[in-house]
C-alpha positions as CSV (number, residue, x, y, z in Angstrom):
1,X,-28.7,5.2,-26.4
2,X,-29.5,6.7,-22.9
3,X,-26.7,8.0,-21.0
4,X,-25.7,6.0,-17.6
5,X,-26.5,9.1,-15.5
6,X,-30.0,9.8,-16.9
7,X,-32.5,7.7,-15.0
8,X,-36.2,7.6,-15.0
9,X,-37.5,7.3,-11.7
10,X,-39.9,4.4,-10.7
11,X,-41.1,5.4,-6.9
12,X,-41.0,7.9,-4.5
13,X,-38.5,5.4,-2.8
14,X,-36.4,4.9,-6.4
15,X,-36.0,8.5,-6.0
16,X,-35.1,9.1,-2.2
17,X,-32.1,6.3,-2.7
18,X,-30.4,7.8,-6.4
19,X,-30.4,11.3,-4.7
20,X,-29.0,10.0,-1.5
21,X,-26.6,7.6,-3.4
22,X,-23.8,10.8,-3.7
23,X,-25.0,14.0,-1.4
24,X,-22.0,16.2,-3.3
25,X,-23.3,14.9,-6.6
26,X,-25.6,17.7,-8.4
27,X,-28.9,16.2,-9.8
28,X,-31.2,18.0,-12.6
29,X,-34.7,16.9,-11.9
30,X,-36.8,16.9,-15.1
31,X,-40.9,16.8,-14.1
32,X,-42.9,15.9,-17.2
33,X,-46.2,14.8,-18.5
34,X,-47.4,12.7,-21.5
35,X,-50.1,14.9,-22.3
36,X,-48.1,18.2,-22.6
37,X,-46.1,18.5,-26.1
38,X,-43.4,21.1,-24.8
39,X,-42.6,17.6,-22.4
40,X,-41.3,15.9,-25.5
41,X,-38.9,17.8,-27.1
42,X,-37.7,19.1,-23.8
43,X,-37.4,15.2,-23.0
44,X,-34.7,14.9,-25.8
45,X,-32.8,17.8,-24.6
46,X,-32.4,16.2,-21.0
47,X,-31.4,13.3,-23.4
48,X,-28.6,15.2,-24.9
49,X,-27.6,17.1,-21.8
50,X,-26.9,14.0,-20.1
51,X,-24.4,13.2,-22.6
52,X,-22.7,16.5,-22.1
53,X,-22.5,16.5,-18.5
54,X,-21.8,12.9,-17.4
55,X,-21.1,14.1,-14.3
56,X,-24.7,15.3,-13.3
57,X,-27.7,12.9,-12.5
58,X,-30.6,13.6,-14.7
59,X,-33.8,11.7,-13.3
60,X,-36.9,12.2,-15.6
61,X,-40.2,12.5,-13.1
62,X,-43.1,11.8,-14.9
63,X,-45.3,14.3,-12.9
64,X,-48.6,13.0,-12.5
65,X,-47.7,9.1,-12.2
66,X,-45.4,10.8,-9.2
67,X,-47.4,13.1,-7.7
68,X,-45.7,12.3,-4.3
69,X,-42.9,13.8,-5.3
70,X,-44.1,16.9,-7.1
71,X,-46.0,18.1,-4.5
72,X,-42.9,17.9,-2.2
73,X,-41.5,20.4,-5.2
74,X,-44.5,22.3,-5.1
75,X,-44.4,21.6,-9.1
76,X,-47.1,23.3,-10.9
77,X,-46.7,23.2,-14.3
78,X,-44.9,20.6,-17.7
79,X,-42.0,21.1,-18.5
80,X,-40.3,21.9,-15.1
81,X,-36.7,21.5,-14.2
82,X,-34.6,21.8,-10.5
83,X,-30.7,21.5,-9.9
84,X,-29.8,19.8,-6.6
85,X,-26.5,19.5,-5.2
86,X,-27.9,16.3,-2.5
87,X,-30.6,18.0,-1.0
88,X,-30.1,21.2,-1.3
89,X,-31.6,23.6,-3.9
90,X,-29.8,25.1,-6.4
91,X,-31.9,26.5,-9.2
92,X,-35.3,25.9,-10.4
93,X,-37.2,26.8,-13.6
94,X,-40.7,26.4,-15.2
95,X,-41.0,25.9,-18.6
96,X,-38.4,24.5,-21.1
97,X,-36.1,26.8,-21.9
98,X,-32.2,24.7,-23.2
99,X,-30.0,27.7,-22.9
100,X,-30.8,28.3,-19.6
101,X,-30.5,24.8,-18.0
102,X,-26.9,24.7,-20.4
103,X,-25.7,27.6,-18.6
104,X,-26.9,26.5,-14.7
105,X,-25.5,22.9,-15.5
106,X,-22.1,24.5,-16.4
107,X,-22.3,26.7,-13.3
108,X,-22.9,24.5,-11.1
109,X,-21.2,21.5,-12.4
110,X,-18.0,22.9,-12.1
111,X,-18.3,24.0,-8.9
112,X,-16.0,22.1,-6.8
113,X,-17.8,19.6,-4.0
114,X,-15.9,21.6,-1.6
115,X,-17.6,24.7,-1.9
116,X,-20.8,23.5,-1.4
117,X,-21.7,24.3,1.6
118,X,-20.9,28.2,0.3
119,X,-23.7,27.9,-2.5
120,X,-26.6,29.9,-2.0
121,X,-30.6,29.1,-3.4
122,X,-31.4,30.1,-7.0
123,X,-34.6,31.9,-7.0
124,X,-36.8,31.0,-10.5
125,X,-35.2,32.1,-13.7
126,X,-37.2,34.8,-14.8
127,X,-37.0,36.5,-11.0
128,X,-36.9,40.1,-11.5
129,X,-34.8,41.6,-8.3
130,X,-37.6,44.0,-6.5
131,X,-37.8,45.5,-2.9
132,X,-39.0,43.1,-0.4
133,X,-43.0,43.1,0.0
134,X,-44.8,44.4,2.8
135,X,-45.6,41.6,4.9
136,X,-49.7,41.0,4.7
137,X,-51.0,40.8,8.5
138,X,-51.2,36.6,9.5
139,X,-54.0,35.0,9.9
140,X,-54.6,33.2,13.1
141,X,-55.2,29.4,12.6
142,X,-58.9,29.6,13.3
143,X,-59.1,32.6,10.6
144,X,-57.5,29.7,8.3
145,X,-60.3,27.2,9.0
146,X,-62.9,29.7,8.7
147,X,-62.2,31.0,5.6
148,X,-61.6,27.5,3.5
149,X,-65.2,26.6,5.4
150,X,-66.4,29.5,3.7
151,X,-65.2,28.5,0.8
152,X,-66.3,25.0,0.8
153,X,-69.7,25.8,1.2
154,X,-70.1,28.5,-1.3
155,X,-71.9,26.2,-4.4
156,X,-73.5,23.0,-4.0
157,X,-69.7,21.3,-5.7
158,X,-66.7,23.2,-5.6
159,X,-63.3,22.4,-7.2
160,X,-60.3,23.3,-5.2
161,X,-57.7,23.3,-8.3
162,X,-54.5,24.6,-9.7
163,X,-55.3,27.5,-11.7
164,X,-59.1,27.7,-12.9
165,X,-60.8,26.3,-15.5
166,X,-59.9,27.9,-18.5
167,X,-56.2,27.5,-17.9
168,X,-55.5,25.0,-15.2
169,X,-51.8,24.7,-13.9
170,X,-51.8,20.7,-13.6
171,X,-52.9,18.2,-15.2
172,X,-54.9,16.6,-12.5
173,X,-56.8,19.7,-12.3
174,X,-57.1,19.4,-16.4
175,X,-59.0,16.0,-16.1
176,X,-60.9,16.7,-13.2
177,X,-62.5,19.7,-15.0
178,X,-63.1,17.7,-18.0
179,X,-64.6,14.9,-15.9
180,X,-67.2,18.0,-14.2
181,X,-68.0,19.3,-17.7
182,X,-68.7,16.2,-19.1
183,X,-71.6,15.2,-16.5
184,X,-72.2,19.2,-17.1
185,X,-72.3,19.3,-13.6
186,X,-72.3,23.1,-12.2
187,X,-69.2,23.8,-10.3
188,X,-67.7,26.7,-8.6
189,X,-63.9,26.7,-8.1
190,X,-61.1,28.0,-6.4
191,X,-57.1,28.4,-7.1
192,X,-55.5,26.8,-4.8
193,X,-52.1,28.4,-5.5
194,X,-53.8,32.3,-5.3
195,X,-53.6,31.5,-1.2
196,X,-51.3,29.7,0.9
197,X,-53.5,29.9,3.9
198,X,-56.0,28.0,2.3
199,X,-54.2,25.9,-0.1
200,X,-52.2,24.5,3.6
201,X,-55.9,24.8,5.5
202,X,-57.3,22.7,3.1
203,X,-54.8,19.9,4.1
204,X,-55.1,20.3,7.3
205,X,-59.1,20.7,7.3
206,X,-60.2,17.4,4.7
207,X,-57.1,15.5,5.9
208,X,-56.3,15.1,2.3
209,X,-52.4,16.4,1.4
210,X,-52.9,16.7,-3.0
211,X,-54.8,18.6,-5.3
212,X,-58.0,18.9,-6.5
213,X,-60.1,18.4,-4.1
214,X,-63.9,17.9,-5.0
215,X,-66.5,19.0,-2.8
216,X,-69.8,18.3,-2.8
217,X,-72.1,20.2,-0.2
218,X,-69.3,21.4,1.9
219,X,-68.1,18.2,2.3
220,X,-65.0,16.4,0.7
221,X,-65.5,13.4,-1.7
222,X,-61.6,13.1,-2.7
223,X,-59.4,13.5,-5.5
224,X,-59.5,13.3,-9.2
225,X,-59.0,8.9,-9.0
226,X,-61.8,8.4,-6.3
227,X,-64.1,11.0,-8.6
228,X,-63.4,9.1,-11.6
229,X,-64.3,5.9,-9.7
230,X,-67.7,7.6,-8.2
231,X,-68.5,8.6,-11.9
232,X,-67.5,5.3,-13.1
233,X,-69.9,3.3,-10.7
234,X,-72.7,5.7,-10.8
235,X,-72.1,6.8,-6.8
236,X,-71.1,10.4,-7.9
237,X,-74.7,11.0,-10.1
238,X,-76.6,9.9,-6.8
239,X,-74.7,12.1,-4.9
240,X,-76.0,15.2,-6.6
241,X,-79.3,13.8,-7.6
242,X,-79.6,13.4,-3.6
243,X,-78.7,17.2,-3.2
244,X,-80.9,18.0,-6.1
245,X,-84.0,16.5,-3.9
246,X,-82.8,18.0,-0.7
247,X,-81.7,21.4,-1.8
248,X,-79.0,23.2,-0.2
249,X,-78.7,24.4,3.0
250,X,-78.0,28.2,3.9
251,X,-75.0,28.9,4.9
């Protein structure tokens, strides 16, 4: 049977109440996805790991029914895993590796609720310690907007995804390139998580805050559900049979 302290969250809500329930209480949160096998087994380790620590809250995130949340985590990939003490970040890892979240749960754990406030950010797992990088020059907010215009208006559709096509980082970005290929509808794209500037401008410029983001003659059309629903009703084949009669503009 489930442990007490392993909870699968319901709502962005559901989740903002468990973790504020006990702010000195350390929390593992476990993002998965129903499509992604590693999810699985990993799902039964958090299973048994809850048993061991009963002192931790595990909450199981199922990614993509959450996005809300994940994207607050800047989550992109199944199996993922973070340790919170309350709100603050203790140590986060991509992938499903056992040994490792044994050994942070009995780090942390342990770790008396008084000291706290002395614990200090985990970077990722496989971090290697390197010399700090030489600060690129920043771009200016206008720079920002010009640049993800650019990009927008590069190819009659364009996919603003995680990752690219032949290996996308999310599964959002998964289905939405399945969805494109199977109208066999020509597409450029562009990875979202290779630039901040423009993964943030993108936000900011379509007034949209998730990813994908479809776009179809420099202008946005939405996410993966509302593309699904234009394929679905036939709106999304008129779109592009419209541009097919009126051509593109140059740019």
């Amino acid at each position: 049977m489930p442990s007490d302290n392993l909870v699968n969250v319901t709502s962005p809500d559901h989740f903002k109440s468990l973790l504020s329930a006990d702010l000195n209480r350390v929390s593992c949160l476990n993002f998965w996805a129903s499509w992604a096998e590693p999810c699985q087994a990993f799902n039964k380790s958090i299973e048994d790991e809850a048993k061991d620590f009963p002192q931790v809250l595990f909450l199981n995130i199922e990614a993509e029914e959450l996005s809300d949340i994940s994207e607050s985590f800047d989550i992109e990939a199944v199996p993922s895993f973070l340790l919170l003490r309350g709100h603050t970040l203790l140590a986060r890892h991509s992938g499903s590796d056992v040994s490792l979240l044994k050994s942070l749960l009995s780090q942390h754990s342990s770790s008396s609720s008084s000291s706290s406030s002395n614990i200090q950010p985990l970077a990722t797992s496989n971090a290697t310690p390197q010399a700090p990088a030489e600060q690129p020059k920043q771009r200016t907010e206008e720079e920002i907007v010009a640049r993800c215009k650019e990009l927008m208006n590069k190819h009659k559709v364009v996919l603003f995804m995680k990752g690219n096509p032949t290996s996308p980082k999310c599964g959002f970005s998964r289905q939405t390139v399945g969805l494109l290929r199977e109208q066999g509808v020509e597409f450029a794209w562009f990875d979202i998580l290779s630039d901040e500037d423009v993964r943030q401008g993108l936000k900011k410029v379509n007034d949209w805050p998730t990813f994908p983001q479809i776009i179809v003659k420099g202008e946005l059309i939405g996410g993966l559900d509302i593309l699904r629903e234009m394929i679905e009703n036939g709106e999304f084949q008129e779109i592009l049979a419209d541009e097919d009669a009126d051509g593109v503009d140059e740019k």
